[in-house]
C-alpha positions in Angstrom: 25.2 1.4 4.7 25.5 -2.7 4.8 24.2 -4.4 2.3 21.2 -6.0 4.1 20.0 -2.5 4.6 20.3 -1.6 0.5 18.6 -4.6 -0.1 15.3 -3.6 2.1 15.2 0.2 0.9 15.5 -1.1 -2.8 12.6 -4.0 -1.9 10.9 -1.5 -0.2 11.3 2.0 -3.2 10.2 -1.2 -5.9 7.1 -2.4 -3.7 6.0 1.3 -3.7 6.5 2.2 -7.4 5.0 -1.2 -8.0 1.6 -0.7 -6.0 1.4 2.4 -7.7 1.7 0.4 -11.7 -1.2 -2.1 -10.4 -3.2 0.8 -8.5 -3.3 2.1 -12.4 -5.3 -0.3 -14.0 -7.3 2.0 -16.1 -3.8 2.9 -17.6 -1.7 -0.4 -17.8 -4.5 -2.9 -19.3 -4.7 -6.5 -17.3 -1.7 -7.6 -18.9 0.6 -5.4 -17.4 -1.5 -5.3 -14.1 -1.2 -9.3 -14.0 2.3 -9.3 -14.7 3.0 -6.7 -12.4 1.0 -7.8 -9.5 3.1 -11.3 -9.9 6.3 -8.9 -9.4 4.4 -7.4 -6.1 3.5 -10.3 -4.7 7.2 -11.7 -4.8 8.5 -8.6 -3.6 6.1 -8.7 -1.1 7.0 -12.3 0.1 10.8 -11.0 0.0 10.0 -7.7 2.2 8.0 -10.1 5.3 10.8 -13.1 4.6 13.6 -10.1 6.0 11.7 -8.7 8.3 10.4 -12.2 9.4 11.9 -11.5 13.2 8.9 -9.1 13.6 6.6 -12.4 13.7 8.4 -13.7 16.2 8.8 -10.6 18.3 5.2 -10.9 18.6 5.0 -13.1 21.5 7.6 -10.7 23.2 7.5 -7.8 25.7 5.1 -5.4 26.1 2.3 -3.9 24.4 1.4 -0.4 24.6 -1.3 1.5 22.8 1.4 2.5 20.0 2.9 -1.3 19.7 -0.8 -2.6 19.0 -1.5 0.0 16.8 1.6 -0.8 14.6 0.5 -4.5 15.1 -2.8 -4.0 14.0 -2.6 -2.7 11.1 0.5 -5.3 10.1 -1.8 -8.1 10.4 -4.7 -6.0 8.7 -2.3 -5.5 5.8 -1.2 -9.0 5.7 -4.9 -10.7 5.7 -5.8 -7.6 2.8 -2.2 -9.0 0.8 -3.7 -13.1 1.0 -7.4 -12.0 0.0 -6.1 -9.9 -3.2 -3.5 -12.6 -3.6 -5.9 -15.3 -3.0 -8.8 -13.6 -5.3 -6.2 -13.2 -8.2 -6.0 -16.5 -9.5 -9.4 -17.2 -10.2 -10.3 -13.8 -11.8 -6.5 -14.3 -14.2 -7.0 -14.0 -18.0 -3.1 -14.0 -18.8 -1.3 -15.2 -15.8 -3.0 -17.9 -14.6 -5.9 -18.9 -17.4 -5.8 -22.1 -16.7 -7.1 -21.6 -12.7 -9.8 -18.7 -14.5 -13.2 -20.0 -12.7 -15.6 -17.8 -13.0 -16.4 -16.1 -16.4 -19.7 -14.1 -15.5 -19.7 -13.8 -11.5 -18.4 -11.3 -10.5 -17.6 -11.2 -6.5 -14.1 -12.3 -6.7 -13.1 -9.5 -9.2 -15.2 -7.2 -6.9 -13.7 -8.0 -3.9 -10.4 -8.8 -5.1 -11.0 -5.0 -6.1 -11.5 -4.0 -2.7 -8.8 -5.9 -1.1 -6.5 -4.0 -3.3 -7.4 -0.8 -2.0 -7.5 -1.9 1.2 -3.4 -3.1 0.8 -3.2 0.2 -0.6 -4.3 2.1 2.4 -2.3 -0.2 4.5 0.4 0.0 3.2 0.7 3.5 3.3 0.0 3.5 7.0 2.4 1.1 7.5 4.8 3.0 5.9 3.6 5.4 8.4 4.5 3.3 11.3 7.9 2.7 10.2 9.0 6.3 9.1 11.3 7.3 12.2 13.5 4.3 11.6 14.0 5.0 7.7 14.7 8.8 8.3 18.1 7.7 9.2 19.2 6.7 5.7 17.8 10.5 4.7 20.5 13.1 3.9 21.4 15.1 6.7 20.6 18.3 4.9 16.6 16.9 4.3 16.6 15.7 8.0 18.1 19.2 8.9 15.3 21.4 7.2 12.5 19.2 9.0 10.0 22.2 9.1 9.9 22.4 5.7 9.3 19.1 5.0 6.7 18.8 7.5 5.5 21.7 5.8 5.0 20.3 2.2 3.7 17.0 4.2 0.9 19.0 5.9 -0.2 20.5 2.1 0.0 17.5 0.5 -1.5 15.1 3.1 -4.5 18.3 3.1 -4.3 17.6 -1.0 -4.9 14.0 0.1 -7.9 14.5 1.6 -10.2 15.9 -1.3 -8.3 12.8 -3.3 -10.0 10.7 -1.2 -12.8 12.4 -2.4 -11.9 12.8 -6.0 -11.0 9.0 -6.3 -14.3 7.4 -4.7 -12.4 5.8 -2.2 -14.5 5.8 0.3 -17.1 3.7 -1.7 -14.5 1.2 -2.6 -13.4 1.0 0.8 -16.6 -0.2 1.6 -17.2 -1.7 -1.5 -20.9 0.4 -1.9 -21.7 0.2 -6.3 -18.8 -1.9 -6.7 -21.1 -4.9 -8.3 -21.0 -2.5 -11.7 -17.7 -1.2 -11.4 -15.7 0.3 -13.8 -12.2 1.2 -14.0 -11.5 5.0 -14.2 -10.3 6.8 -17.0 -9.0 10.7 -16.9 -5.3 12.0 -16.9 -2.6 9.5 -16.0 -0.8 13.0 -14.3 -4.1 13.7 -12.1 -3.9 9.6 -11.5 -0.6 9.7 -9.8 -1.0 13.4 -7.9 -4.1 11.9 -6.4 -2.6 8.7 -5.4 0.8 10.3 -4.1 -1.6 12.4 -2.3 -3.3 10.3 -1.0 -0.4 7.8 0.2 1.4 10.5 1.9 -1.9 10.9 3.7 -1.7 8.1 4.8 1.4 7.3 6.2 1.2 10.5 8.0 -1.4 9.1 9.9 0.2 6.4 10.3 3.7 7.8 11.6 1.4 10.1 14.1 -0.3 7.1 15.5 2.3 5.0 16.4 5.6 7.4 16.9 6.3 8.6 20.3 6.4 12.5 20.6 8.9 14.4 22.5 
């Protein structure tokens, strides 16, 4: 494997584990949540500056249902990563107090809120879109037995579902009674089932959409 391709899967493994520290707010505090959202949003701007051919590949060839699918939901994920960037900075406490506007309003913290689990969503089903390239640096014997893990996919991603259910998301999606939210307490070990559940969901949707089937 060259090294350019280490570099991305190791951006790429830290982006994930690092959405999932933010995601767990009710579990971290805001100073870990700031301080780790700083560490996303760099990763993040290293992860588009090495795939920054795909902006230019935009203007280029032709678009069929899958290709503006996958592009869709790139540029969806990118406008969701500048409004929770964006919204960040004014809501700070630790990072940035000195940019900390508003004290008692709170629409930026709500909507920086649902901008976050919008990127979440995203990200997962973009993930999704990019899932037949990364199964090349799989071990052969995990490739091999692809049943099974289609398998375990198809239970979890059905897990995933009631998740979506368990974890309001649907009312933060749409940001319904999210003017008196409240971050979530419960289990840390129920948090990260739920979420994992709920990613792999996700980016099964995702590589469904936009993969071409035999």
């Amino acid at each position: 494997m060259k090294t350019k391709q280490i570099v991305r899967l190791t951006t790429d493994a830290a982006l994930l584990l690092l959405l999932l520290v933010v995601m767990a707010y009710s579990f971290t505090g805001n100073t870990v949540h700031e301080w780790m959202g700083i560490a996303l949003v760099v990763l993040a701007l290293v992860h588009l500056f090495l795939n920054k051919r795909w902006f230019v590949s935009l203007v280029k060839g032709k678009y069929n249902w899958r290709r503006i699918a996958t592009t869709v939901i790139n540029v969806l994920l990118i406008l969701s990563f500048v409004v929770l960037v964006l919204l960040s900075m004014p809501i700070s406490s630790e990072v940035f107090p000195f940019v900390h506007l508003y004290e008692e309003e709170m629409w930026p913290a709500t909507w920086h809120i649902v901008s976050g689990y919008w990127f979440f969503i995203l990200s997962a089903l973009h993930l999704g879109t990019q899932w037949a390239r990364l199964m090349k640096y799989f071990p052969k014997a995990l490739v091999s037995g692809s049943s099974l893990v289609t398998a375990v996919q198809g239970l979890v991603s059905m897990y995933g579902l009631c998740a979506l259910w368990n974890q309001n998301f649907f009312n933060k999606l749409a940001a319904i009674g999210m003017e008196e939210y409240i971050p979530e307490g419960g289990k840390l070990s129920a948090f990260i089932i739920d979420y994992t559940a709920i990613f792999v969901l996700m980016a099964s949707i995702g590589y469904y959409l936009t993969t071409k089937r035999k």
